[in-house]
KOLROMI-837178 format. One record per atom (N, C-alpha, C, O): x, y, z. Coordinates in steps of 0.02 Angstrom, whole numbers, plus 50000, padded with zeros to 5 digits. Layout:
REM residues N
XYZ
...
***
This chain:
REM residues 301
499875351249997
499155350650005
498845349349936
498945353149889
498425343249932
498125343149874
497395347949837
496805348649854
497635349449805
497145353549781
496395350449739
496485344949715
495755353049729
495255349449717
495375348049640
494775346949630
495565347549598
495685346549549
495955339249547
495815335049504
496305338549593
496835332049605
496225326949641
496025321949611
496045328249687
495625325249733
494975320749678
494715315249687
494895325149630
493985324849579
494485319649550
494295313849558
495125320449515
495275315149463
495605307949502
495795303149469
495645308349588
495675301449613
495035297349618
495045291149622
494415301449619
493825298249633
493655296349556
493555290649534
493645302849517
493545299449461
493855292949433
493545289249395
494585291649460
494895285449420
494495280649470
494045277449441
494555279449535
494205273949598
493575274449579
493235272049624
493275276249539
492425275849520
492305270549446
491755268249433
492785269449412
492615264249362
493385258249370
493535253849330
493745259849431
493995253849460
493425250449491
493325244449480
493025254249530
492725249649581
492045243949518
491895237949516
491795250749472
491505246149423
491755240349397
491405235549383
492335240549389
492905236049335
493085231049390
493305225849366
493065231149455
492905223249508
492325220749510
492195214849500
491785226749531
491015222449521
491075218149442
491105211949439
491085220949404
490955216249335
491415213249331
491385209749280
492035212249370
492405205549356
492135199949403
492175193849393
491885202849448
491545197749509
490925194549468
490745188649465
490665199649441
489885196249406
490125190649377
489915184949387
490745193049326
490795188849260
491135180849303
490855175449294
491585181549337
491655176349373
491185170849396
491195164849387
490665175549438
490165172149455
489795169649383
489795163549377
489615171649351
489255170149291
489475164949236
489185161749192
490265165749263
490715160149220
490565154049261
490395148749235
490605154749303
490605146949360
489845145149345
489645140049317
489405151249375
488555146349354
488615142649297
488615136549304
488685145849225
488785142549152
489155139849157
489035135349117
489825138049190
490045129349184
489785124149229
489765118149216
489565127149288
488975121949322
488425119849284
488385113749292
488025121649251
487605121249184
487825118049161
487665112249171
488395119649111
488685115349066
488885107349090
488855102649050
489085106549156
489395100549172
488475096649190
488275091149171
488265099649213
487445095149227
487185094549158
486945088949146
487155099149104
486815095549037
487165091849034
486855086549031
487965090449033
488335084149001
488105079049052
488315073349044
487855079849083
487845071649152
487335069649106
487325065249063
486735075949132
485965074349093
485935069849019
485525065249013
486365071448969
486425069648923
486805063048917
486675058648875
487275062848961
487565055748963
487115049548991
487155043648976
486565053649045
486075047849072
485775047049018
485705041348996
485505052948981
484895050948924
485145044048883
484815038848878
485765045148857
485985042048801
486345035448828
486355030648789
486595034848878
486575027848953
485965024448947
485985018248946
484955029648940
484575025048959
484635019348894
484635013148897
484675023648840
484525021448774
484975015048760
484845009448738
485595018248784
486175010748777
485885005948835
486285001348831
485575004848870
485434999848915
484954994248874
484934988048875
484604998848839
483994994048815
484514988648776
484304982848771
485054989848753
485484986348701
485984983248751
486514981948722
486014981748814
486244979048866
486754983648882
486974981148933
487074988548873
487484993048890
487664996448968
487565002548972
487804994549002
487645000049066
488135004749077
488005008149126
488675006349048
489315007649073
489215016549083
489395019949131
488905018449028
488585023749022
488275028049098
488475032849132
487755023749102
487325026549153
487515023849225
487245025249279
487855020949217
488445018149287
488515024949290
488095028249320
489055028149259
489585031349258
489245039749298
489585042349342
488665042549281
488285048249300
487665044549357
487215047949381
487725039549367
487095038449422
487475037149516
488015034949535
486955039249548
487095037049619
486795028749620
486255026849597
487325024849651
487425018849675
486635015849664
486355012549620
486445018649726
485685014949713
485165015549670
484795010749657
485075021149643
484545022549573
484975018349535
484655014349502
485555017849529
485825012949448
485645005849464
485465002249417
485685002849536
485284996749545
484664995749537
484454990949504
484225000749568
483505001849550
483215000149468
482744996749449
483735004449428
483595002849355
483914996049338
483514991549326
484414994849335
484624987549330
484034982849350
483844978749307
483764982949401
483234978649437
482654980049386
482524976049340
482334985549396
481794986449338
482034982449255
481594979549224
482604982649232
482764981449159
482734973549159
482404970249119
483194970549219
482964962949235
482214960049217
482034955549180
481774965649269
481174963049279
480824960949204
480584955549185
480894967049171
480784968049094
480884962649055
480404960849021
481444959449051
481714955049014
481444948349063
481484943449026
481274947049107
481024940049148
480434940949102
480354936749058
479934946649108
479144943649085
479404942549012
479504936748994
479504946948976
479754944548917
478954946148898
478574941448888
478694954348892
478154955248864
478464963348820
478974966748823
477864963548786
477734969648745
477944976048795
477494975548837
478284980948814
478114986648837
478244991348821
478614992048772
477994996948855
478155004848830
478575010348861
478485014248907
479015009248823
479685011348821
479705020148831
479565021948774
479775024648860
479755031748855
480075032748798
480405028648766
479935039448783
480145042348712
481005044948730
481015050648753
481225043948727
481865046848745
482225049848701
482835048948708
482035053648653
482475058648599
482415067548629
482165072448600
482725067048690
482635073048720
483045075848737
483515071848734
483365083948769
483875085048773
483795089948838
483235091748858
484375091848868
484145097548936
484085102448908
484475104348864
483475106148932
483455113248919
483375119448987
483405125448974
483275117349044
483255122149087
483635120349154
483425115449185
484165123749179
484655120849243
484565125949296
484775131749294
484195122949348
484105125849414
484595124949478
484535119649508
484935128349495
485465125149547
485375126049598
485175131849602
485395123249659
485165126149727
485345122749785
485055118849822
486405127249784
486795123849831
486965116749783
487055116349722
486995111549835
487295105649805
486915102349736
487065099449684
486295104649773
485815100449720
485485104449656
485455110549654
485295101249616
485135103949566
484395100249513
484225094349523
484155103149476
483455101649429
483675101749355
483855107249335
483685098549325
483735098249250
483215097649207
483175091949183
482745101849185
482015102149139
482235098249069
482685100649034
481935093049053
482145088648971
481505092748927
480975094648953
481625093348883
481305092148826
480965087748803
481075082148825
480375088548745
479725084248779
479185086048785
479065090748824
478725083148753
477955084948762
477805084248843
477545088948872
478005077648884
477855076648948
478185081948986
478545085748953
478135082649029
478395085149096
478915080949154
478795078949211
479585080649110
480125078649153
480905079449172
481305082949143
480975076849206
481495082949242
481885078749284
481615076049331
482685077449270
483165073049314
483395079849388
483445085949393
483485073349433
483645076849483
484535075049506
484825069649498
484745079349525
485585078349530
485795082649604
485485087049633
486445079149620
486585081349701
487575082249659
487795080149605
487805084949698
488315085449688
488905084249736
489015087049789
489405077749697
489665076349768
490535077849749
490795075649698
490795080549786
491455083449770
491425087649703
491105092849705
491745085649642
491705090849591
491405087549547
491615089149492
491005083549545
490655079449502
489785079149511
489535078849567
489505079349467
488735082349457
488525074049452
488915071449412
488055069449479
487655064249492
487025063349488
486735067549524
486605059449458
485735059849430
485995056349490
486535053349498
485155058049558
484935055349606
484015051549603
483795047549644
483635054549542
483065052249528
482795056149469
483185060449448
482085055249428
481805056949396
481285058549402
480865054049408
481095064649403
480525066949452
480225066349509
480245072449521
479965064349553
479885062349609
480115054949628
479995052349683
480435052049581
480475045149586
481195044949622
481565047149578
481635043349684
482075042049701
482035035049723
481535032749749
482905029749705
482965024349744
483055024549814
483435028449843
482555018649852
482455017949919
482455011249935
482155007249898
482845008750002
482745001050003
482184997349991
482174992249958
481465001550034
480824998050001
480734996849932
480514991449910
480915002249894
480915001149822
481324995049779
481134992449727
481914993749816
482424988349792
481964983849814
481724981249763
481704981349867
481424974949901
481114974149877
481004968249866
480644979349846
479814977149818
479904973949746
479624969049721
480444979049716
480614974949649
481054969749638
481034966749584
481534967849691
481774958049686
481064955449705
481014950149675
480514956549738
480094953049750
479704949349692
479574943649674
479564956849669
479234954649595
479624951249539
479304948849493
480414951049542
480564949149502
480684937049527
480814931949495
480574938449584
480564932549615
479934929249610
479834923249600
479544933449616
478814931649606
478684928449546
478364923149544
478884930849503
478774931349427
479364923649417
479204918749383
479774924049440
480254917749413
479894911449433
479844906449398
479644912249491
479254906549513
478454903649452
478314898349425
478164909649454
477754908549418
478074905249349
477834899749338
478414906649315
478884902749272
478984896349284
478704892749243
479374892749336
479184888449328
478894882649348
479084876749348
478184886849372
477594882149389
476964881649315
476434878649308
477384886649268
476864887649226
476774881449178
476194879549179
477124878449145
476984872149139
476614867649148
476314864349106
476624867049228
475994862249266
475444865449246
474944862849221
475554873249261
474854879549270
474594876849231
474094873549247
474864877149143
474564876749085
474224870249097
473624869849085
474554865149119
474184857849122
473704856349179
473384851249192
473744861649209
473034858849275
472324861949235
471794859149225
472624871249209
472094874749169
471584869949111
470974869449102
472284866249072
471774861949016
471464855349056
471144851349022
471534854349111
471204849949138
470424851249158
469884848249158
470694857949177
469904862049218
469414865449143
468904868749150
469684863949081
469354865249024
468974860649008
468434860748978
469274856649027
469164848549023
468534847049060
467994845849033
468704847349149
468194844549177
467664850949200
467104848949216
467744856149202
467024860749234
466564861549166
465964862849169
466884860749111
466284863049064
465794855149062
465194855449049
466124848649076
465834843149066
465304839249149
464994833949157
465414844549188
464884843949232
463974845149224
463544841949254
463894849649182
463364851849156
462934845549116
462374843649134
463294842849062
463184834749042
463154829549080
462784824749069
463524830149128
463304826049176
462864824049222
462734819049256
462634830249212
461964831849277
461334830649246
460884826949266
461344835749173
460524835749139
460614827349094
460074824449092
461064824349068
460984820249019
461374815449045
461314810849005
461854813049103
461954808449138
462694806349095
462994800949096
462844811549064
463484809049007
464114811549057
464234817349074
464464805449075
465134806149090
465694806549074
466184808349107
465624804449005
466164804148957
466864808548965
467424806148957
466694816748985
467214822448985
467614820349074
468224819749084
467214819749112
467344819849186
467804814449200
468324814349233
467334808049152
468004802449150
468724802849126
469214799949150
468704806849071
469194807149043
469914810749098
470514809349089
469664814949145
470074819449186
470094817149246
470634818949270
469744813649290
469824810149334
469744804449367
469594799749331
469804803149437
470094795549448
469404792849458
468904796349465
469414786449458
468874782549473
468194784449535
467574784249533
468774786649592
468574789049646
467994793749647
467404793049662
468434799749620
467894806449587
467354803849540
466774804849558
467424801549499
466734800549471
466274796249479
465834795249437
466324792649546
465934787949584
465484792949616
464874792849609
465914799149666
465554802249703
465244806349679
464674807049704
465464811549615
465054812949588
464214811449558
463714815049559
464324805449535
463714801849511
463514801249580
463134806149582
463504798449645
463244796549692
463134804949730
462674804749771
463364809649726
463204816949763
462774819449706
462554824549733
462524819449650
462254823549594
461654819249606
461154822649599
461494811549624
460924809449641
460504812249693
459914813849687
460934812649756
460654818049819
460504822849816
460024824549849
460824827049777
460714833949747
459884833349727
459424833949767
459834832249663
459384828549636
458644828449687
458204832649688
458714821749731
458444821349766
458174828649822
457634831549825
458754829749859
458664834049896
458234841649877
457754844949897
458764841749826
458574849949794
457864850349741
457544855649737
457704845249709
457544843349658
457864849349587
458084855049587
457714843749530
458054844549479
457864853249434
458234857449408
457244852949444
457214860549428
457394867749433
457444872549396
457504865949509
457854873249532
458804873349522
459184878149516
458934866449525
459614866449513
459824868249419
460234872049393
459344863549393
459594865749327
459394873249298
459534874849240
458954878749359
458884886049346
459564889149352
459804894049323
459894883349415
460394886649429
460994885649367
461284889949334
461034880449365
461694879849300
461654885649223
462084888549190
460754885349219
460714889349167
460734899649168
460754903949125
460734899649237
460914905949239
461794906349258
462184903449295
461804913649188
462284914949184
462854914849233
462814919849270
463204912149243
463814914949301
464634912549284
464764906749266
465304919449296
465944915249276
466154913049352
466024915349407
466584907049327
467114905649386
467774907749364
467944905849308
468124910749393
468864913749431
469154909349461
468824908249512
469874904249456
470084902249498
470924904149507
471164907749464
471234902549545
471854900549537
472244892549560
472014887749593
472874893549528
473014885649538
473594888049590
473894893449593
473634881549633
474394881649661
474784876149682
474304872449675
475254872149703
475584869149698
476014866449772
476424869849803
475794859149789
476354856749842
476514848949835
476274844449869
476944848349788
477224841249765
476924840849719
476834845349678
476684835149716
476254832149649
475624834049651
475214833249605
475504837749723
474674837849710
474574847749684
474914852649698
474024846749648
473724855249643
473104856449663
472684851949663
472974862349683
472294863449697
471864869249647
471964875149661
471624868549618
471114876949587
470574879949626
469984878049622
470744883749656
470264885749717
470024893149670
470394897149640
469184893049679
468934898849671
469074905549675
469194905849736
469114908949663
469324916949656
468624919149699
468014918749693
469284922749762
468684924749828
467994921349854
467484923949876
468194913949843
467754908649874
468134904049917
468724903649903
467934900449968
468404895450003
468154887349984
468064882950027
468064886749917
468124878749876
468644879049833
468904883749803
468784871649832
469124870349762
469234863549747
469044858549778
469524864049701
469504857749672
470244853549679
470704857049657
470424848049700
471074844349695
471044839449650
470614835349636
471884841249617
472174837349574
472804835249601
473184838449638
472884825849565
473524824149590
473734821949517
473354819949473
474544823049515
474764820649453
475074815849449
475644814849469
474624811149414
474754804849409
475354802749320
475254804049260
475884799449354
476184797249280
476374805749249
476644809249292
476254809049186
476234815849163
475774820349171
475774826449167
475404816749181
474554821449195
474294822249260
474274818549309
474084827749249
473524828149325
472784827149323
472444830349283
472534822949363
471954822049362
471354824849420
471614827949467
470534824249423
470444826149483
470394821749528
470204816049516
470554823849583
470544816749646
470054820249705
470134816649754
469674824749720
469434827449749
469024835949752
468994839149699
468794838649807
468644842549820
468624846049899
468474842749949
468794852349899
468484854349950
469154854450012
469094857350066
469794850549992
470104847750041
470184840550060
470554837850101
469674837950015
469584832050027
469674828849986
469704831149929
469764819550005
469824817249922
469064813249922
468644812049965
469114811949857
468364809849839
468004800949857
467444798449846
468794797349896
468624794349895
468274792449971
467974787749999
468504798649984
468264799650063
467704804650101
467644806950158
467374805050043
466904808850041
466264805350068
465964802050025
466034805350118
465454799450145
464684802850151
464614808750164
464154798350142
463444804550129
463614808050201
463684814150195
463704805650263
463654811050304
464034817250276
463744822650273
464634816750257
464974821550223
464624829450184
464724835550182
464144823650153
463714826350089
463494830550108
463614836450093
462944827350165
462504832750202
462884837250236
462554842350227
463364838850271
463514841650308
463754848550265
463674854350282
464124845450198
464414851050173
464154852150095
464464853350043
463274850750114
463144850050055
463194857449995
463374856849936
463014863250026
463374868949996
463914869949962
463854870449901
464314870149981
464934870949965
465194865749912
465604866849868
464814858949928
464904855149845
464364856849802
464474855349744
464004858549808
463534860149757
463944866049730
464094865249671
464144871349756
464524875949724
465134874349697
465324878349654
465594868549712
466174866149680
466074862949622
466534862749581
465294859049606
465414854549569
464754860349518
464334858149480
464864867349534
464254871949479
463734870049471
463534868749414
463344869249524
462604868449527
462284873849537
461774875349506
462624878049591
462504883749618
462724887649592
463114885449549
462704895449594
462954901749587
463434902349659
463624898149700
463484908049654
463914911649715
463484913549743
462934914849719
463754914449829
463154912949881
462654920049881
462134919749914
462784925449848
462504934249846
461954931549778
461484935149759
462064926549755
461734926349689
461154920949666
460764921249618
461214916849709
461204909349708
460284910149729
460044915649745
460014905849726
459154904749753
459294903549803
459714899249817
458884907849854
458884905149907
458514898449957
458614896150013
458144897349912
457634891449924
458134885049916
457844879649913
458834885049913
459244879849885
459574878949954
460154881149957
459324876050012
459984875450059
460044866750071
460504864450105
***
């Protein structure tokens, strides 16, 4: 029979065994969190220093720690970058992880940094993966929207050429309408377009004239107003249509140059007085007699 003496010194030894498993369990556990830590700053840090090597065309880096589609997402964005081929602003990126949140698979990495940012990571088998940067995750809409723009943008490239040459055309002919009207000087209008157009011109600026008389129209030219247009393109011909107006002006390019051959949809050489009258608005506003219709005198119809 054991006596209490014996009994006190089994509990006593089973009382800092059982301590001496809890704190091996802690330390276990505590070892695994701190190498889970440790393996997400190294991802974190490999993306950081991946973004930096990209700018220098590098990707191999940020391949290597990203999920499939965010590394396309950025690829796509870095493309886009290099198509405009403008000035931009680059994040500060001399930052490092400082705070690791884990929760289950996924996990939060807090950077360093005046801003407020923070990679996000999922974990797939035994390997730690950036899935986004702050709220920002890759999504097919997101891929689509940015080949769009980057398609968008190539096009505009290369129509810009013409762009530039329809623009110095319209430098050309809207500022030399004004001369034409008060002082009868054609000189600029000729220079930019076809025979056609500046027949009808001179022959619609007489009706005008007539119709409107000359005073209230030349109130109109002399009050302030800008035009907005854009240009666009189908074969040889272009159009510069007003910014949120439904006129514009047509050009065809003749030989290297474009000239004007019309308005409105129409060409000028087919422009007939019934024409005139019918749509006499809308040329008076093409050819800047008028303001815009919220602005314009109303005594002018």
């Amino acid at each position: 029979m054991l006596n209490t003496n014996t009994l006190s010194a089994r509990k006593a030894f089973r009382l800092p065994f059982n301590f001496y498993l809890i704190g091996l369990l802690f330390a276990l556990v505590l070892g695994c969190k701190q190498s889970e830590e440790g393996k997400i700053h190294e991802v974190c840090s490999t993306f950081i220093s991946g973004r930096i090597a990209l700018r220098y065309g590098d990707s191999l880096k940020l391949k290597s720690v990203m999920e499939d589609s965010l590394f396309r997402l950025f690829m796509l964005n870095e493309q886009y970058i290099k198509v405009v081929d403008a000035p931009t602003m680059r994040p500060n990126l001399d930052i490092y992880p400082t705070k690791v949140t884990i929760n289950g698979n996924r996990a939060t990495c807090k950077m360093s940094g005046d801003e407020f940012y923070y990679i996000n990571l999922i974990k797939k088998g035994d390997r730690w993966i950036v899935i986004g940067e702050n709220e920002i995750y890759a999504s097919p809409d997101k891929l689509l929207a940015i080949r769009k723009k980057i398609r968008k943008y190539q096009l505009f490239l290369v129509d810009k050429p013409a762009r530039d040459s329809v623009m110095r055309i319209m430098d050309i002919f809207r500022p030399g309408l004004e001369p034409a009207f008060k002082d009868n000087n054609f000189k600029y209008l000729e220079s930019v377009s076809d025979r056609a157009t500046v027949d009808f011109i001179r022959k619609f600026f007489d009706y005008a004239k007539r119709r409107s008389g000359v005073p209230l129209l030349t109130a109109e030219i002399d009050s302030h107003h800008v035009v907005a247009g854009d240009v666009s393109f189908k074969g040889n011909q272009a159009s510069f249509k007003f910014y949120q107006e439904e006129v514009s002006i047509a050009l065809k390019k003749i030989e290297d140059e474009y000239v004007v051959t019309g308005f409105n949809h129409m060409d000028s050489k087919d422009i007939s007085p019934s024409v005139m009258e019918k749509h006499y608005m809308d040329l008076l506003r093409v050819l800047e007699l008028v303001r815009q219709k919220e602005f314009r005198n109303k005594a002018i119809k």
